[in-house]
MARBAVO-980569 format. One line per field, with one value per atom (N, C-alpha, C): residue number from 1; residue in three letters; atom name; x, y, z. Coordinates in steps of 0.1 Angstrom, whole numbers, plus 5000, padded with zeros to 4 digits. Example, Ala and Ser with C-alpha at 12.3 -4.5 7.8 and 13.67 -1.06 7.14 Angstrom:
# residues 2
nr [1 1 1 2 2 2]
rest [ALA ALA ALA SER SER SER]
atom [N CA C N CA C]
xx [5132 5123 5132 5128 5137 5129]
yy [4943 4955 4967 4978 4989 5000]
zz [5078 5078 5078 5071 5071 5079]
//
This chain:
# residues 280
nr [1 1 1 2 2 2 3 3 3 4 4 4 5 5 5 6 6 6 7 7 7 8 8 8 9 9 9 10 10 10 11 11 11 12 12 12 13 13 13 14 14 14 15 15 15 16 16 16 17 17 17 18 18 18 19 19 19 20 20 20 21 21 21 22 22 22 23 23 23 24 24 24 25 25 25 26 26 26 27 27 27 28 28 28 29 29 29 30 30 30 31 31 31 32 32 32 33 33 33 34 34 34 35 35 35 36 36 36 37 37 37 38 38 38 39 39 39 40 40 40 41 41 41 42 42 42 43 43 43 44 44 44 45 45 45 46 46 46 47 47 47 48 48 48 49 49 49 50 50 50 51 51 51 52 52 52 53 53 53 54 54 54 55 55 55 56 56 56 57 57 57 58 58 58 59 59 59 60 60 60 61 61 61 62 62 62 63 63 63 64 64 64 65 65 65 66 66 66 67 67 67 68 68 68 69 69 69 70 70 70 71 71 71 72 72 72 73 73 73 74 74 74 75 75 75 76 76 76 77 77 77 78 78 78 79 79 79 80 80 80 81 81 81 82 82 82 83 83 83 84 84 84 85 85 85 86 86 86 87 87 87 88 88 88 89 89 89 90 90 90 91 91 91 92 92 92 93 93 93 94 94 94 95 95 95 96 96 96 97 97 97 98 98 98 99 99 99 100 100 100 101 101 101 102 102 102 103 103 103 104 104 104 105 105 105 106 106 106 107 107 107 108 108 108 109 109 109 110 110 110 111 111 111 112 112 112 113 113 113 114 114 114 115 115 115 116 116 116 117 117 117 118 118 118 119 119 119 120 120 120 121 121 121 122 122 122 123 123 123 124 124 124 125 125 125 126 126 126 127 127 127 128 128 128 129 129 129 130 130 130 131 131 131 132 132 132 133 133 133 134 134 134 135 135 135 136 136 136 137 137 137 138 138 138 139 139 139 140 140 140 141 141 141 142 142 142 143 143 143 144 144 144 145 145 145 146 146 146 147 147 147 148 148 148 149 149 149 150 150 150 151 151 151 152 152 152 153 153 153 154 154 154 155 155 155 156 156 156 157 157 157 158 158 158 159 159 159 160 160 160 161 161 161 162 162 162 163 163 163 164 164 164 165 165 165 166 166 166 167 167 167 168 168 168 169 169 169 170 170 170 171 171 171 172 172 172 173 173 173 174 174 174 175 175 175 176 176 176 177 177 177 178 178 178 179 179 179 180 180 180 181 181 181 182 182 182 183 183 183 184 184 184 185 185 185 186 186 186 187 187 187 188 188 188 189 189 189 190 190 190 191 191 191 192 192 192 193 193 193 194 194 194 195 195 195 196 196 196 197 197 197 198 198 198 199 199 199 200 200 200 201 201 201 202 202 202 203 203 203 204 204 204 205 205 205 206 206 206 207 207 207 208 208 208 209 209 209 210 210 210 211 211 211 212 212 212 213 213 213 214 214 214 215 215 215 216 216 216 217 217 217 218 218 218 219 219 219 220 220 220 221 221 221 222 222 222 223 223 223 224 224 224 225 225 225 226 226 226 227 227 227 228 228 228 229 229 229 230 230 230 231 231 231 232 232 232 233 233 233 234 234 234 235 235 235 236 236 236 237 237 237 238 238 238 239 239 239 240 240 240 241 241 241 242 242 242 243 243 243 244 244 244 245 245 245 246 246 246 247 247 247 248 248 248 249 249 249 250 250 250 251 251 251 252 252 252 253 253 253 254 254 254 255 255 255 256 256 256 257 257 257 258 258 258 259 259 259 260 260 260 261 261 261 262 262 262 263 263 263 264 264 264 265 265 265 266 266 266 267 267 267 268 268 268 269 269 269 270 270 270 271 271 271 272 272 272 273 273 273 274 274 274 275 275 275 276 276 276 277 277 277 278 278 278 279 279 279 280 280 280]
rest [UNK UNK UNK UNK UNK UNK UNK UNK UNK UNK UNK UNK UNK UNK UNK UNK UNK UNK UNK UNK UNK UNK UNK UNK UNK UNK UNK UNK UNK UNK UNK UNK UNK UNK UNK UNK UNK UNK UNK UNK UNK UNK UNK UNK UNK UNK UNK UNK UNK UNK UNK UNK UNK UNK UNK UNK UNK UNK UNK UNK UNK UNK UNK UNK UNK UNK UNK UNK UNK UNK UNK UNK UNK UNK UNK UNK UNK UNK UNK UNK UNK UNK UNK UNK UNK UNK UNK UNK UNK UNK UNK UNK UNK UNK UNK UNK UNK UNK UNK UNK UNK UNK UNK UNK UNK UNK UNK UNK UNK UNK UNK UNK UNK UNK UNK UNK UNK UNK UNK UNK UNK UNK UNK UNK UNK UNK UNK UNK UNK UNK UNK UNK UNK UNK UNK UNK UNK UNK UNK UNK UNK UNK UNK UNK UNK UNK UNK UNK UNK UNK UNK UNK UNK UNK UNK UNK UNK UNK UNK UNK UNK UNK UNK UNK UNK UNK UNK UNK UNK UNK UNK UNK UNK UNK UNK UNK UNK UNK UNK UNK UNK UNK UNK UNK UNK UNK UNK UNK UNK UNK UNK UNK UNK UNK UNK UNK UNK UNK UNK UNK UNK UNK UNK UNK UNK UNK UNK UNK UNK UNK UNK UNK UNK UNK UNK UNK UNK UNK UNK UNK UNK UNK UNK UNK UNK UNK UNK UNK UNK UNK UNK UNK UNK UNK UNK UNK UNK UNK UNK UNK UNK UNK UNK UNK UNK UNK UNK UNK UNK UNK UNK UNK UNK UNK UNK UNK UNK UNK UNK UNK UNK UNK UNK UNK UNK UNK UNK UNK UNK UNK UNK UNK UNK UNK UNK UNK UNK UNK UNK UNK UNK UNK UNK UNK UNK UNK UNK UNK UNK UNK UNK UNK UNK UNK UNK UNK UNK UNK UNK UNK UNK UNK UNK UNK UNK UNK UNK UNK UNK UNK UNK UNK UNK UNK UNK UNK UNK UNK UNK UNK UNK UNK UNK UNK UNK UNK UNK UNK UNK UNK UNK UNK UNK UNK UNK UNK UNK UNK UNK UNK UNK UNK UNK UNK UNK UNK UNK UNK UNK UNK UNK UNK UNK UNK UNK UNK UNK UNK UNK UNK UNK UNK UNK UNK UNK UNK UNK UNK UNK UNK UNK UNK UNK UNK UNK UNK UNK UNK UNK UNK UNK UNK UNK UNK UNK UNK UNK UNK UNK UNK UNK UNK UNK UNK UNK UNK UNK UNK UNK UNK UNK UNK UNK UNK UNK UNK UNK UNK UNK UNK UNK UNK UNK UNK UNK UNK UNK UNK UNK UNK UNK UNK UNK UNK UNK UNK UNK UNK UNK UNK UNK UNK UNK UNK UNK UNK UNK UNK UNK UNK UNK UNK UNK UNK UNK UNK UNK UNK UNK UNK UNK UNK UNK UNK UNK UNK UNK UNK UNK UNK UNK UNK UNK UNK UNK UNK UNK UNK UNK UNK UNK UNK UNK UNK UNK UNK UNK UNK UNK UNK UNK UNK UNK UNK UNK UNK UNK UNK UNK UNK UNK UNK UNK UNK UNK UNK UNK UNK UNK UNK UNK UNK UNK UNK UNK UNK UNK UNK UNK UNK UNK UNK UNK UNK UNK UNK UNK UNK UNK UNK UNK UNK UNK UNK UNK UNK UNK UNK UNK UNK UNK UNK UNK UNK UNK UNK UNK UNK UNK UNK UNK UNK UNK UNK UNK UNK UNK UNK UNK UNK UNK UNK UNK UNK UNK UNK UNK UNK UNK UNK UNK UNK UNK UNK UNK UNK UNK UNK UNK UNK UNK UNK UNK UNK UNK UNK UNK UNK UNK UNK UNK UNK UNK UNK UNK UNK UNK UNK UNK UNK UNK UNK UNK UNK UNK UNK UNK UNK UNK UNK UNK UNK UNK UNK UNK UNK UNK UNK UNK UNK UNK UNK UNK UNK UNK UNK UNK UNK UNK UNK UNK UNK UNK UNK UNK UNK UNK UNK UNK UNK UNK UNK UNK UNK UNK UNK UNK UNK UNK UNK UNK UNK UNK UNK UNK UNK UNK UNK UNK UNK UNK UNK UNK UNK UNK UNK UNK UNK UNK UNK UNK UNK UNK UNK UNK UNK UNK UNK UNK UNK UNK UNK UNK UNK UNK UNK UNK UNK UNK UNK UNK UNK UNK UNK UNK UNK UNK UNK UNK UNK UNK UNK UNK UNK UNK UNK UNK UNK UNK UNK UNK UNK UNK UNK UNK UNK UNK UNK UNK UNK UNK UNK UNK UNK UNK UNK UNK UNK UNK UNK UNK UNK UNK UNK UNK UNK UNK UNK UNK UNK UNK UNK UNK UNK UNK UNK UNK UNK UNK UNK UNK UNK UNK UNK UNK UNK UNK UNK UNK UNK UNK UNK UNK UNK UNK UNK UNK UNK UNK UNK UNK UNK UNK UNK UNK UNK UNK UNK UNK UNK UNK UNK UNK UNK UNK UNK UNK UNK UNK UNK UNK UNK UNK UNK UNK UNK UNK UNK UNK UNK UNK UNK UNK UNK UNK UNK UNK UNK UNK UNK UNK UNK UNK UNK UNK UNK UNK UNK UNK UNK UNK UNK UNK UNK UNK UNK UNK UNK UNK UNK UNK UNK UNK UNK UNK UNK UNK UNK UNK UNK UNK UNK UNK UNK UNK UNK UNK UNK UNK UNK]
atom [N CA C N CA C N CA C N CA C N CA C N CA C N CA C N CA C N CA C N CA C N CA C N CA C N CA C N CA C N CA C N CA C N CA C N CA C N CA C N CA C N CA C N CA C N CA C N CA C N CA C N CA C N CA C N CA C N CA C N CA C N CA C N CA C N CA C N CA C N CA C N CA C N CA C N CA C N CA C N CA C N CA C N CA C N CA C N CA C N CA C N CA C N CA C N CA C N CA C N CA C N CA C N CA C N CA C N CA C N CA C N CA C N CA C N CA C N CA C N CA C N CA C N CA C N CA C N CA C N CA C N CA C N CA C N CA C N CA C N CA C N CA C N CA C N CA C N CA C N CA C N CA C N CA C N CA C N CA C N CA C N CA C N CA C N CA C N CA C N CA C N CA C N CA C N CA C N CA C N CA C N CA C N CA C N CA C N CA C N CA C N CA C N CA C N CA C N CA C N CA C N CA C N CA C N CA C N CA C N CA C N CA C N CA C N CA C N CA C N CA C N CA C N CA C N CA C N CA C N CA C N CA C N CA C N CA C N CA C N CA C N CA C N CA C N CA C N CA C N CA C N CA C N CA C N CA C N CA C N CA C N CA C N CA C N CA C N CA C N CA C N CA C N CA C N CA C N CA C N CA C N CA C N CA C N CA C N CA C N CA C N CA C N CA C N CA C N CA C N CA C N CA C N CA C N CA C N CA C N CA C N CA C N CA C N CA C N CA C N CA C N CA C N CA C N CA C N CA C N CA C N CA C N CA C N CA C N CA C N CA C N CA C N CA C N CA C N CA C N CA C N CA C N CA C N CA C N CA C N CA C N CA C N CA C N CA C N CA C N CA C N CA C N CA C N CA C N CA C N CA C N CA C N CA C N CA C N CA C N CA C N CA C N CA C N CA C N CA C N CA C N CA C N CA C N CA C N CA C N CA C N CA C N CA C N CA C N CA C N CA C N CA C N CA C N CA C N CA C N CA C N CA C N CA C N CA C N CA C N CA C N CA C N CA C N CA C N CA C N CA C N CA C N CA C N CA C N CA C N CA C N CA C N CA C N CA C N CA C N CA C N CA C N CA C N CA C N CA C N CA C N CA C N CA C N CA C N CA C N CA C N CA C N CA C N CA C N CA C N CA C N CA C N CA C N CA C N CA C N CA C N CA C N CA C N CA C N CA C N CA C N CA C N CA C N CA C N CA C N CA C N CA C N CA C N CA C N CA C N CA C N CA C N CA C N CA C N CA C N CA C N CA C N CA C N CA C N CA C N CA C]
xx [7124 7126 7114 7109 7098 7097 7090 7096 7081 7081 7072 7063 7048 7043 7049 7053 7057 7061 7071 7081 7073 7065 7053 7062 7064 7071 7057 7046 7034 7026 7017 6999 6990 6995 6987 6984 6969 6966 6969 6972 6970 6967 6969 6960 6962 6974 6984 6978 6975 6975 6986 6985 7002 6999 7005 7005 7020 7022 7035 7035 7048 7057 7062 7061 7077 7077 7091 7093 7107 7104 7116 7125 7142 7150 7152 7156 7156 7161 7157 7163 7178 7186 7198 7197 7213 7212 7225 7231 7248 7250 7263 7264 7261 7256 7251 7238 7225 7212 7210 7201 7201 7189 7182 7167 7169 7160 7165 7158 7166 7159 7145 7137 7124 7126 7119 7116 7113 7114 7115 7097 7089 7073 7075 7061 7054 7043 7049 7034 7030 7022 7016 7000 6999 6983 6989 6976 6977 6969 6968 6961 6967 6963 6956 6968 6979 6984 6981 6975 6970 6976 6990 6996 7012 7015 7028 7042 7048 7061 7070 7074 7088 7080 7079 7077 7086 7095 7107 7104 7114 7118 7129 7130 7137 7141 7151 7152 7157 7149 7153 7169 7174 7187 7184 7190 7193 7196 7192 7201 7214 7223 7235 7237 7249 7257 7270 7275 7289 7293 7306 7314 7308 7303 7301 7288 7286 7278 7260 7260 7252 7244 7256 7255 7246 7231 7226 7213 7212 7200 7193 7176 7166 7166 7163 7156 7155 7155 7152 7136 7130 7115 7118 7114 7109 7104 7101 7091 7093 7081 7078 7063 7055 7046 7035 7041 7030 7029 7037 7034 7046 7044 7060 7060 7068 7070 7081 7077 7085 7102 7109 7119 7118 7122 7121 7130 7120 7130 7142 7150 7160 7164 7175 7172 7174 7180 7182 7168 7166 7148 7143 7156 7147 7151 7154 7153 7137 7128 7110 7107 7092 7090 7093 7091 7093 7081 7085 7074 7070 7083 7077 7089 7083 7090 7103 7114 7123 7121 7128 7125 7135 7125 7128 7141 7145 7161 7162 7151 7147 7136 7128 7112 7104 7092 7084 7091 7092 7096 7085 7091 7089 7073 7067 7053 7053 7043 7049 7039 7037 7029 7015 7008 6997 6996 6996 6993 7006 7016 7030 7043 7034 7045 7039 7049 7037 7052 7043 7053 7069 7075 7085 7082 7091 7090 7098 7091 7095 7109 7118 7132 7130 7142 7147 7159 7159 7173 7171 7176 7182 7190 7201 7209 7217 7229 7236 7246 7245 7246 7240 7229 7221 7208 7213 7197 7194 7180 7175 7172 7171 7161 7153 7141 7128 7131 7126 7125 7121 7124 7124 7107 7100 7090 7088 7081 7082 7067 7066 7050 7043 7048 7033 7032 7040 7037 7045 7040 7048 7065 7073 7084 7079 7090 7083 7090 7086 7097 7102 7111 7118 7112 7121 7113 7122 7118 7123 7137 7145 7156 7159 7170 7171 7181 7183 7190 7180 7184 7176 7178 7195 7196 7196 7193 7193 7181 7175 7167 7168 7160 7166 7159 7164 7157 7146 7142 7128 7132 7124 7123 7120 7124 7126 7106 7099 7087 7084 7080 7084 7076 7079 7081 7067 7064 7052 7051 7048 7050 7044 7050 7041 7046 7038 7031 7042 7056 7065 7068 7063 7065 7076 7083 7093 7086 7096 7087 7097 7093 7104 7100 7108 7105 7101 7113 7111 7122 7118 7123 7134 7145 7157 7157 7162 7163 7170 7166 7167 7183 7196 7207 7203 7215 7216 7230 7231 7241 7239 7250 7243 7255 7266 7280 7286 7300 7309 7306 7297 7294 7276 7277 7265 7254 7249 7240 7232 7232 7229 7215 7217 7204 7198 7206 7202 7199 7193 7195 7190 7200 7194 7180 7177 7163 7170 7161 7162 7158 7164 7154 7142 7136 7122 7124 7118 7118 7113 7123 7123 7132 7145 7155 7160 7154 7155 7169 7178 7193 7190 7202 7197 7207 7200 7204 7220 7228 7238 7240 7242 7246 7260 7259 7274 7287 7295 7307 7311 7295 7294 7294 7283 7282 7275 7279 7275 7264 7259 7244 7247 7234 7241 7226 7235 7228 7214 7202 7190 7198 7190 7190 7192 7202 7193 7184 7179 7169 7160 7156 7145 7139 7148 7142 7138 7151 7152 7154 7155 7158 7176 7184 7193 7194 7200 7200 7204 7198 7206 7215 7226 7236 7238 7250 7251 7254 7251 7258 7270 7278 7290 7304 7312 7320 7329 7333 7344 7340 7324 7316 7317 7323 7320 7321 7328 7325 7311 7306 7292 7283 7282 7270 7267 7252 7246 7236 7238 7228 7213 7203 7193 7199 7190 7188 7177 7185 7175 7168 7160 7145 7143 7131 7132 7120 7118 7103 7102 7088 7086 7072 7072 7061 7058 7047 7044 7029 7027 7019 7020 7007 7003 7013 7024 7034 7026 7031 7022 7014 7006 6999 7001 7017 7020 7033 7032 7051 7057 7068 7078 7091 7096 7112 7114 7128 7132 7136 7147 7153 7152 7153 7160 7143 7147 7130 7136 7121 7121 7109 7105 7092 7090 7082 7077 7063 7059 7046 7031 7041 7021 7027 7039 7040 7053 7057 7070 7070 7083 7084 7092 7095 7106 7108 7118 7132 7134 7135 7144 7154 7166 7174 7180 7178 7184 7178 7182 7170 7172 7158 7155 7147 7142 7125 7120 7101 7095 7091 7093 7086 7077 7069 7055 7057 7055 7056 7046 7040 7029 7030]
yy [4274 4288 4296 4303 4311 4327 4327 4339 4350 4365 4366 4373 4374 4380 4396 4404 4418 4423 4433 4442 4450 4457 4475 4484 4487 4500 4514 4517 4522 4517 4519 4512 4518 4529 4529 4516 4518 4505 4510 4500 4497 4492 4489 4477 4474 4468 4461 4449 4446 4437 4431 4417 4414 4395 4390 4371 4375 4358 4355 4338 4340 4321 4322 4310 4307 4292 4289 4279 4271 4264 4256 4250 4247 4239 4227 4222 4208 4197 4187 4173 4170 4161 4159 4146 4138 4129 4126 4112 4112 4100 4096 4080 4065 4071 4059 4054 4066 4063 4070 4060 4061 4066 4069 4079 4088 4100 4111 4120 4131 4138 4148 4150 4153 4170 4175 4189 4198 4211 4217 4222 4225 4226 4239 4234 4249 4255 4268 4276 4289 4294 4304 4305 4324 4327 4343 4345 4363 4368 4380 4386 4398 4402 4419 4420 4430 4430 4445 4447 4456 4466 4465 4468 4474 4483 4490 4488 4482 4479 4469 4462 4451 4437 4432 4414 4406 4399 4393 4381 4378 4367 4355 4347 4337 4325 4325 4314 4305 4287 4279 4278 4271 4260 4250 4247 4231 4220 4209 4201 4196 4196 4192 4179 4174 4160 4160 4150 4146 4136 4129 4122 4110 4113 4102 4094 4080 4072 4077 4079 4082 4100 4107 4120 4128 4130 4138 4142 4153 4158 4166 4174 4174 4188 4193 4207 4219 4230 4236 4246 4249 4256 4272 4274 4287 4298 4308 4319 4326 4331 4346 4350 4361 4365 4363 4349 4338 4328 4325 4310 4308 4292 4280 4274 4270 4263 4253 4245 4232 4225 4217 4217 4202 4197 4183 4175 4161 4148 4144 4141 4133 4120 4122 4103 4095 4101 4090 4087 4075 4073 4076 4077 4081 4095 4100 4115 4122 4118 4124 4128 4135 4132 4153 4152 4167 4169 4180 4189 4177 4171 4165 4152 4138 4128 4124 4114 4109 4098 4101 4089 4078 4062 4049 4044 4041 4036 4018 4012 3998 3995 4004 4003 4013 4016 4027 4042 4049 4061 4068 4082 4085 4095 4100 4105 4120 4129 4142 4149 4166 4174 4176 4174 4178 4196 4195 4209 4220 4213 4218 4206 4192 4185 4173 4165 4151 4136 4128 4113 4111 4102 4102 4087 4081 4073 4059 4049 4035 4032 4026 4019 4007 3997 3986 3982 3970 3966 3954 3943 3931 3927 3930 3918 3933 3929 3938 3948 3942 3953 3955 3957 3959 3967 3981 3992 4004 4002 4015 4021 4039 4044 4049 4054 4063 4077 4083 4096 4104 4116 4124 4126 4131 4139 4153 4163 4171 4185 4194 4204 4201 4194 4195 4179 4169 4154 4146 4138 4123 4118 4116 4107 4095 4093 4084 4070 4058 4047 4041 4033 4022 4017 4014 4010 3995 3988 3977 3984 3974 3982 3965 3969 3956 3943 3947 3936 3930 3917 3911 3911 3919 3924 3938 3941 3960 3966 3975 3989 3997 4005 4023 4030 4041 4048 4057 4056 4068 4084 4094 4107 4115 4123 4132 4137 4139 4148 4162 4163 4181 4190 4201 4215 4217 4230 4238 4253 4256 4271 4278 4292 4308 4317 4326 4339 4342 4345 4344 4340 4328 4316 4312 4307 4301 4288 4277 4261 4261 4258 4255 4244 4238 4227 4216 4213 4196 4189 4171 4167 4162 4156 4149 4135 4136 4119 4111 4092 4086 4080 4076 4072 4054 4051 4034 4027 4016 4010 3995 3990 3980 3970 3973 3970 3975 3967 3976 3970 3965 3961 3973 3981 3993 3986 3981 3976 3987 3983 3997 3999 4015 4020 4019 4014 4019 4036 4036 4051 4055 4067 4069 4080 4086 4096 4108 4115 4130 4137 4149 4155 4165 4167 4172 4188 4195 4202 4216 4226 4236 4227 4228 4222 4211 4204 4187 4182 4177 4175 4159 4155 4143 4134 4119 4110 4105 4100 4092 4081 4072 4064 4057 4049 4040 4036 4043 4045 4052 4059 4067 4080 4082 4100 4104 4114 4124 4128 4123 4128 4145 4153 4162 4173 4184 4190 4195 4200 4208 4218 4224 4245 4249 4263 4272 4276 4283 4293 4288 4275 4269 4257 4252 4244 4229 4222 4214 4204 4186 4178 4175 4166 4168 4154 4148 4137 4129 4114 4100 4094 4087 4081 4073 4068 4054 4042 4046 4033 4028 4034 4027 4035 4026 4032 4040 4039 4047 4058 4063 4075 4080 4079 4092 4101 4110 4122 4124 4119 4122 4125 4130 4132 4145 4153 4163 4167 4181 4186 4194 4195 4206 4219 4222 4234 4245 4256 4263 4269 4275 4279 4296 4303 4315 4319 4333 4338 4348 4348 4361 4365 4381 4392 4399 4397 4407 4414 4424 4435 4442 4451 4460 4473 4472 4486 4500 4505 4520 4517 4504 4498 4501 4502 4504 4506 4515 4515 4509 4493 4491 4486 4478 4479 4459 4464 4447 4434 4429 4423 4428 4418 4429 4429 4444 4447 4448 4442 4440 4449 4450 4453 4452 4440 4436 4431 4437 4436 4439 4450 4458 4453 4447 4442 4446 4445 4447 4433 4431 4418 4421 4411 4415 4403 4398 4385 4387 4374 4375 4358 4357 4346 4345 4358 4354 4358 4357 4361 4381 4383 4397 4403 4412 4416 4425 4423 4426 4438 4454 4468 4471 4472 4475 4498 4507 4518 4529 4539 4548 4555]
zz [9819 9823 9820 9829 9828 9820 9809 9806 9802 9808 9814 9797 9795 9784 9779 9791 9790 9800 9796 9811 9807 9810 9809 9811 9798 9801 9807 9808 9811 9808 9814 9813 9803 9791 9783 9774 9770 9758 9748 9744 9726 9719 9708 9697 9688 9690 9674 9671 9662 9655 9646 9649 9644 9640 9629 9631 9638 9639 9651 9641 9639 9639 9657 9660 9670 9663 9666 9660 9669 9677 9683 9679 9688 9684 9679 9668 9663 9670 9674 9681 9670 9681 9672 9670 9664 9660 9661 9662 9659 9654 9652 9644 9652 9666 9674 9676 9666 9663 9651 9645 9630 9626 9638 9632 9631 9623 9625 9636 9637 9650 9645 9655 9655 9655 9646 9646 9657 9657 9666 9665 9675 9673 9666 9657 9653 9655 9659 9665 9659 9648 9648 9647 9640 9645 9642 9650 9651 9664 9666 9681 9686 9694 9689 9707 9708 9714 9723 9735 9739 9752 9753 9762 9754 9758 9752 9762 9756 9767 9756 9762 9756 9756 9754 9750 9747 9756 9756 9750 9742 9732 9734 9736 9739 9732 9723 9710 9713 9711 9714 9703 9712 9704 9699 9689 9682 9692 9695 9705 9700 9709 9706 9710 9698 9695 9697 9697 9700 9693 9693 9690 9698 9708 9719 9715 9719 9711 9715 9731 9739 9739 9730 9737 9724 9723 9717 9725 9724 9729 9723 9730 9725 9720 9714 9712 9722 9719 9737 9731 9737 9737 9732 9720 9722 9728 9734 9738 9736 9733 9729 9730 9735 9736 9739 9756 9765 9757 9745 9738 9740 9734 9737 9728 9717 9705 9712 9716 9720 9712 9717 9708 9703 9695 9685 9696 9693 9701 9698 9708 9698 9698 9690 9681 9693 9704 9717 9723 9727 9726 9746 9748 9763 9770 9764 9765 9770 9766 9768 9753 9752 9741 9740 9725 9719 9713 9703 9696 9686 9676 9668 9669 9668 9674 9667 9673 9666 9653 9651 9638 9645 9647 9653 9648 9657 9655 9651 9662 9657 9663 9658 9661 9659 9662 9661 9665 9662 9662 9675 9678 9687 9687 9696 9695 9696 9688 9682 9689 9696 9702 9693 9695 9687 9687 9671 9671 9671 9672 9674 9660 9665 9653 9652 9646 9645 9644 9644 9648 9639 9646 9634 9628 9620 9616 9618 9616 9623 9618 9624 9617 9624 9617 9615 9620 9628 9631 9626 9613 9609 9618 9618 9629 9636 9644 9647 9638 9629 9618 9606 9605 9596 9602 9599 9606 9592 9595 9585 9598 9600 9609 9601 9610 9603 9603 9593 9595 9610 9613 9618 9621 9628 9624 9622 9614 9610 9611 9613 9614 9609 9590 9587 9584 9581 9582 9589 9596 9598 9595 9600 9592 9585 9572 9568 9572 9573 9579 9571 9570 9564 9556 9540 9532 9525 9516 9512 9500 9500 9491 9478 9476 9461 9468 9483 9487 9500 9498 9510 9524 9529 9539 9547 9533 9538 9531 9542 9542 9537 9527 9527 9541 9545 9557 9552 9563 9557 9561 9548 9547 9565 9565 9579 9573 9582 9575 9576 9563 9560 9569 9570 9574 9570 9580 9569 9570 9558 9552 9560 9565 9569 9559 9562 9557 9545 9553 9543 9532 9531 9519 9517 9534 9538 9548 9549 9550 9565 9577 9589 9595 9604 9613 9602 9594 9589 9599 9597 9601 9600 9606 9601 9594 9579 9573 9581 9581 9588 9583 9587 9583 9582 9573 9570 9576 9583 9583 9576 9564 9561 9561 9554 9553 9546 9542 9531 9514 9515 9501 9502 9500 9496 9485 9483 9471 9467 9449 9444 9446 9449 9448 9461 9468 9488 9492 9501 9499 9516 9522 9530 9534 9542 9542 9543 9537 9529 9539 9547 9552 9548 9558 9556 9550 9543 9536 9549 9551 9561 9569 9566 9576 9578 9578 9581 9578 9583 9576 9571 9560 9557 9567 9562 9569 9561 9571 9562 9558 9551 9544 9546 9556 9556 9552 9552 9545 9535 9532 9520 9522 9528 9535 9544 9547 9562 9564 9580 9580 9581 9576 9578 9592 9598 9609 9603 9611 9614 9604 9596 9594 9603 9608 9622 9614 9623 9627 9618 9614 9608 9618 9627 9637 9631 9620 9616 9623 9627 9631 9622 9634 9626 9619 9607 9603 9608 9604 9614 9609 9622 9618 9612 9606 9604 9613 9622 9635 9633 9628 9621 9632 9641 9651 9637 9630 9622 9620 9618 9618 9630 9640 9652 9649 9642 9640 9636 9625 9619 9626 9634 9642 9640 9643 9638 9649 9648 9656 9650 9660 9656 9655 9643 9638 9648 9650 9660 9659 9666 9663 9659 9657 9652 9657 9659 9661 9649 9642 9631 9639 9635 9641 9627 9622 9611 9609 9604 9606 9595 9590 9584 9584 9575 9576 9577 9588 9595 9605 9605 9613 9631 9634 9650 9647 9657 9660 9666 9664 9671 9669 9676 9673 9678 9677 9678 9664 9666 9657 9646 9636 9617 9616 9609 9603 9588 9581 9572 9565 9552 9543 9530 9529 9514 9513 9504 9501 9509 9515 9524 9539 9542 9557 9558 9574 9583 9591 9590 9594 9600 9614 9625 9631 9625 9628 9641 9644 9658 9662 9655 9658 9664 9676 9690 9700 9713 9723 9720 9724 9726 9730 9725 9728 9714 9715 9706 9715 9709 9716 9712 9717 9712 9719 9711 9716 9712 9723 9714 9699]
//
């Protein structure tokens, strides 16, 4: 969907200066793939806004999961002010690719936007019941993949990869931990992946625990399954996405979503669609 830079309320100029997050919906994940799902892209910066009117905002969603083995999907895109913060892969591997990739269900994990997110991480399939997946990928690293555990037939899954901080000194868009299926004998010290730090939900652990969803409005991947049919419920979705606008308090007049002010700035949330006002 096309969403336009500005509705002009008048043609006077102006000249705000402002940074900008956008940050897209998280990829999901459910108990029928055991990677975790890929982060939602991250995009910030700053730039000098020279036109007074509205600047419409558009907040991606988390992709949604189901009960159903097949049914998870990707992320949806950000927009806000002519940029696009893309949405995270998900664990289903032929969906297309996202901001930041799925973590491999039994193989290489999926490929991440440059500049928006980065790869996820490789998993494992042993036999028909025996899977590690890979981490998620995540803004500011990699998922991590499958790693060796104390038993000769089972994996731990790899870490979702983490988030990375703005201005705030808040971390978004990590990735989803990768889930384990191994059997009903758990050998100790298996472990499934953790998600990525800014969101990331973790992965689950086979008869043990629940992968769990993305953050909203952090644009987390959501944790991987256990491949385990008695887990249908467990399935998890992306966490959704968020835009931040912040500026020199007194700096310009405008309006739109929760305003905030700490420490020499105005910050202006937006975790649902709306618009940024730029006014004389």
């Amino acid at each position: 969907m096309y969403i336009p830079t500005a509705f002009f309320s008048n043609n006077s100029l102006a000249s705000a200066s402002i940074e900008y997050l956008l940050v897209g919906g998280g990829g999901a994940s459910n108990y029928g793939y055991n990677g975790g799902g890929g982060a939602g892209g991250f995009v910030s910066g700053s730039l000098i806004l020279t036109t007074y009117g509205s600047y419409p905002i558009e907040i991606g969603r988390g992709g949604t999961s189901s009960s159903s083995l097949d049914r998870n999907e990707q992320g949806k895109p950000t927009y806000a002010l002519g940029l696009i913060a893309y949405g995270g892969e998900a664990a289903r591997p032929d969906y297309g690719q996202g901001a930041s990739g799925r973590g491999g269900n039994d193989g290489a994990g999926g490929t991440g936007i440059p500049g928006q997110g980065n790869d996820g991480g490789t998993g494992i399939e042993i036999n028909t019941n025996h899977f590690a997946g890979g981490g998620g990928g995540g803004a500011g690293t990699t998922g991590s993949s499958y790693s060796s555990s104390t038993s000769a037939s089972c994996y731990n899954a790899g870490d979702g990869g983490a988030g990375k901080q703005w201005l705030d000194g808040n971390y978004y868009a990590g990735g989803g931990g990768g889930g384990v299926r191994c059997s009903n004998n758990i050998p100790s010290g298996l472990t499934a992946g953790a998600g990525g730090i800014g969101g990331g939900g973790n992965g689950a652990l086979s008869f043990i625990g629940n992968s769990v969803s993305g953050t909203p409005n952090r644009g987390g991947g959501g944790g991987g399954g256990s491949l385990t049919i008695s887990d249908a419920t467990k399935s998890t979705s992306g966490g959704s996405g968020i835009v931040k606008i912040r500026y020199i308090s007194g700096s310009i007049n405008a309006s739109g979503g929760t305003i905030t002010n700490t420490g020499g700035y105005t910050y202006h949330t937006f975790t649902i669609s709306s618009a940024f006002t730029l006014s004389p």
